[in-house]
Structure formats: structure tokens, C-alpha cells
Steps between C-alpha positions, in 0.01 A plus 500: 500500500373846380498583163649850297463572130759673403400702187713711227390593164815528340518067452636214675837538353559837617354400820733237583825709355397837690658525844194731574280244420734209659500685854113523575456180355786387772346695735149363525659123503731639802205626612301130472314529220465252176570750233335470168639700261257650201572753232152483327124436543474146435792473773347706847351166692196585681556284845796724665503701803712791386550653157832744432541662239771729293420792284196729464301397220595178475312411900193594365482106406575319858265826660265339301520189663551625836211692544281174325660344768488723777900410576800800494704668279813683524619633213878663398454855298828438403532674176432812292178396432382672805711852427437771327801487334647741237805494318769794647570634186241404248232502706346180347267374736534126639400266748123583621441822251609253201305224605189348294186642658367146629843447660484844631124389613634164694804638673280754693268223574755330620688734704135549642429179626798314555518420875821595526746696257881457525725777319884421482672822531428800689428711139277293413308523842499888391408474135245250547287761696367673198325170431349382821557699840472186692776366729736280361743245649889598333683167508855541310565239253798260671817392309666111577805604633601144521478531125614820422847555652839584387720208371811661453496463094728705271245832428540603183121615334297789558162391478114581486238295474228623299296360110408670209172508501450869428281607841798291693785648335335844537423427890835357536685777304677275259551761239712734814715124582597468183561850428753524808712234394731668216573765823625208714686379182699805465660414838484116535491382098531137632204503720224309455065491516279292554143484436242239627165532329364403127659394209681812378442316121117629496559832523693638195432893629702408849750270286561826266500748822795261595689511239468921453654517817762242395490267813389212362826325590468595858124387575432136579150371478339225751101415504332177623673461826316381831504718801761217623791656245428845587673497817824354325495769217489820778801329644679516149430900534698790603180719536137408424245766351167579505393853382100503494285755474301357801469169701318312763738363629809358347573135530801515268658786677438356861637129375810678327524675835520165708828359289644829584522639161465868511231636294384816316204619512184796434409687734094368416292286634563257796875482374580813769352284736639177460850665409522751780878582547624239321544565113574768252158695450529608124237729241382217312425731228853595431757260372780677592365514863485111480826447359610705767355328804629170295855650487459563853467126634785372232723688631404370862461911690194320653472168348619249739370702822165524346549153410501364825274734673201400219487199614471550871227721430292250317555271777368736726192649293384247277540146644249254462452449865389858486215468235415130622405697845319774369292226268411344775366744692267629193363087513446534884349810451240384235422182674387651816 
């Protein structure tokens, strides 16, 4: 049987809880290869035929050991580390421009001499230009529809998903969530939010922020869930949003999408892409333009329609049959 090393820097755990993660890995064992799974140096085994890789940095470690061992690489540029990314209103650089200069140093080695690159949305296909002008395979990420689908529940929540880790919460736009709840108060004082990130307990500025606005008794706080419980939680939700200043891609939005809850979005990023006509496009710098879009879907204008055609669209655009196909074409491509 062949053999794949499947490599991410970000840790076995995260590896086997990330659906990104969980669908190559899938993939390469549809595909009939013994996957080993590494997420460090002392992991990558020498004797495989194939090494794949996610993120840009982070690949410089199996490139080392596929070009020792004269065997392929792809690798995923599947985050900001390969944009030039700058915040839209502070202008606080990111990504690439805030990287360390040895991590700047190994993602354009990578991006040089992986065999082949794989970017998972068409902006990033774009933005990863100013980097490396070589071609570039765009294979969208794939949601498990068989996982994420609509189970009828009671939808009560409005919910984000997003920590506080201060570059997160400023990506995500945490500050603008928060800040457009007391808006949707005024109309629906029952209503209720939910957050899924970090414990809200270690950060006494957000805690304080909370109470200011006085919605303390309207936010409800969940962290240390498994990808498994996500799909139940967006089917306990009238209307699931995510307001960043720029993505990839957009797992959360496109698995939200597939149980047919309607979400609301920015207008940055992949999120266009992955959306298309099927959300609420908000300013994710403005509360009251979030509250808005929020009132919008509660009071069901669009909800339900938008609802139903979400999830036909992820169906359609990003299955895993498509990205299984367009793996395996890069592998028959490399080997010959």
C-alpha cells in the first residue's frame, strides 16, 4: 500500500477536530493511501511516497524531507499567512507583513518549491500572487453534509463563533458582535446570543465591555466543544454570524449554511464567495449595520428562503466529491 504523511503544524488535536484537516486526511485513505498523521519534526516518517501538507510556514518541515527524499509535496496555502493582509480600518498589518522574518523566509521557500500548491478560495488564488506568480491549483474546502444538516430543532440563538484572543477577536470583529446586540434588544428583549470560543472569565476588559453595554443577561458562553456539537448548536439558531474583516474561506459560515441556517455576513474575504446570494451582506464595522442584517433574518423577510437555498449551494460547490477529484488529479499529475 502507498504511504501519505499528512502534516499540520497546528497539533494532533486540532488535526483530528478540524474538518479541514479531517477531509484530506479522508481523502488520501479514499484515495489508497496509509495516512500518517504528524504535527512536528520528530513525527514526518521518512519511508512515504507522498507528503501533504497545510499552511505556509509550517511545510517548510515535510519539504524538508521530501526533497532529502526526492518524493512530492503538495502543500494547502490555506491561511493569511500567505496575504498581505491589512486591517480595513486600522490598517494594522497581518498575516505575511506581520510575520517573523524566518517565517516570512520559509513560506516563500515553500511556495517556491512545493510541487504543487493548492489555494481554497478563489481570493486567495488572487492575493497569493503578490507572493509567488506561479500557478496554483484552487481546491474549495468541502463541508460533510451528512453531518451538517438541518434537524428541525426549536431556533432560538444568534450565534458567532469566534475567541478572545485579541488578533482573533479583532479578525473576527468581536468588539462590532457585541456592540450590535443592545440594537437587536431594543426590538426582541428576550432574544438570545451565543458565543463559542474561550473562556469569557480571562478576559476582564471583554467581561467589563459586556456589562457597559448591559447584555450580560442575554449572552451565553460555550468553549471546548468538538467539531461533532457544532452542527447541533447552528441548528439551535435563528441566524448565524460571522463579520470578519477578511477570510480564506469560511468553514463556519459554509457548515452553518448546510443546516440551512441563514447567515450574516462581511462583504471580505472568501465570505462573498462562499455566500453568494444567500445571506445578509452587512459593514462589519458598524454595529448598527449588523444588528440590522440580524433583525432582518429574525423576522424571517429572507430567512427561511435563504435557509434552504444555502444549503443546496454547498451541496453543489463545496462537496467532498468535488475536492477528492481535484486532489487526485494534482497526485496523478505529480506522479507522472
Amino acid at each position: 500500500m502507498k504511504r501519505a504523511c499528512f502534516f499540520s503544524s497546528e497539533g494532533l488535536q486540532n488535526i483530528n477536530r478540524q474538518q479541514y484537516s479531517i477531509q484530506d486526511i479522508n481523502i488520501l485513505k479514499d484515495l489508497g493511501y496509509e495516512v500518517i498523521i504528524a504535527s512536528k519534526i520528530s513525527e514526518i516518517p521518512w519511508n512515504v511516497d507522498l507528503y501533504f501538507s497545510w499552511w505556509g510556514a509550517g511545510s517548510i518541515l515535510p519539504l524538508i524531507f521530501a526533497k532529502l527524499t526526492n518524493k512530492p509535496i503538495i502543500v494547502v496555502a490555506g491561511g493569511n499567512e500567505v496575504l498581505f493582509y491589512k486591517d480595513s480600518v486600522t490598517q494594522k498589518v497581518a498575516g505575511y507583513l506581520d510575520s517573523a522574518w524566518y517565517k516570512k523566509i520559509a513560506v516563500r521557500i515553500v511556495l517556491k518549491y512545493a510541487d504543487e500548491l493548492i489555494v481554497v478560495s478563489k481570493f486567495m488564488e488572487r492575493e497569493i500572487k503578490q507572493l509567488t506568480l506561479r500557478s496554483v491549483n484552487l481546491a474549495y474546502n468541502s463541508i460533510d453534509v451528512d453531518k451538517f444538516y438541518n434537524t428541525n430543532n426549536k431556533r432560538k440563538y444568534i450565534s458567532s463563533i469566534f475567541n478572545f484572543d485579541q488578533r482573533v477577536y479583532s479578525l473576527k470583529r468581536g468588539d462590532v458582535f457585541l456592540r450590535a446586540i443592545p440594537h437587536v434588544l431594543k426590538n426582541y428583549p428576550k432574544q438570545k446570543f451565543l458565543i463559542i470560543g474561550s473562556d469569557i472569565e480571562k478576559h476582564p476588559n471583554i467581561k467589563l465591555l459586556i456589562d457597559d453595554l448591559n447584555i450580560k443577561h442575554a449572552v451565553i458562553f460555550v468553549t471546548k466543544i468538538s467539531n461533532n456539537e457544532i452542527s447541533s448548536w447552528f441548528n439551535q439558531s435563528v441566524v448565524y454570524v460571522q463579520i470578519s474583516d477578511t477570510e480564506t474561506f469560511g468553514v463556519a459560515v459554509a457548515e452553518a449554511m448546510s443546516t440551512q441556517t441563514p447567515v450574516v455576513v462581511s462583504k471580505r474575504g472568501a465570505l462573498p464567495e462562499i455566500v453568494g446570494d444567500c445571506g445578509e451582506y452587512v459593514d462589519h464595522n458598524n454595529p448598527e449595520s449588523v444588528s440590522v442584517g440580524i433583525i432582518k433574518m429574525i423576522k424571517n423577510e429572507s430567512g427561511y428562503i435563504l435557509g434552504e437555498r444555502s444549503r443546496d449551494r454547498i451541496i453543489k460547490k463545496f462537496s467532498y466529491t468535488q475536492r477528492k477529484k481535484i486532489v487526485e488529479k494534482i497526485i496523478n499529475k505529480i506522479n507522472g
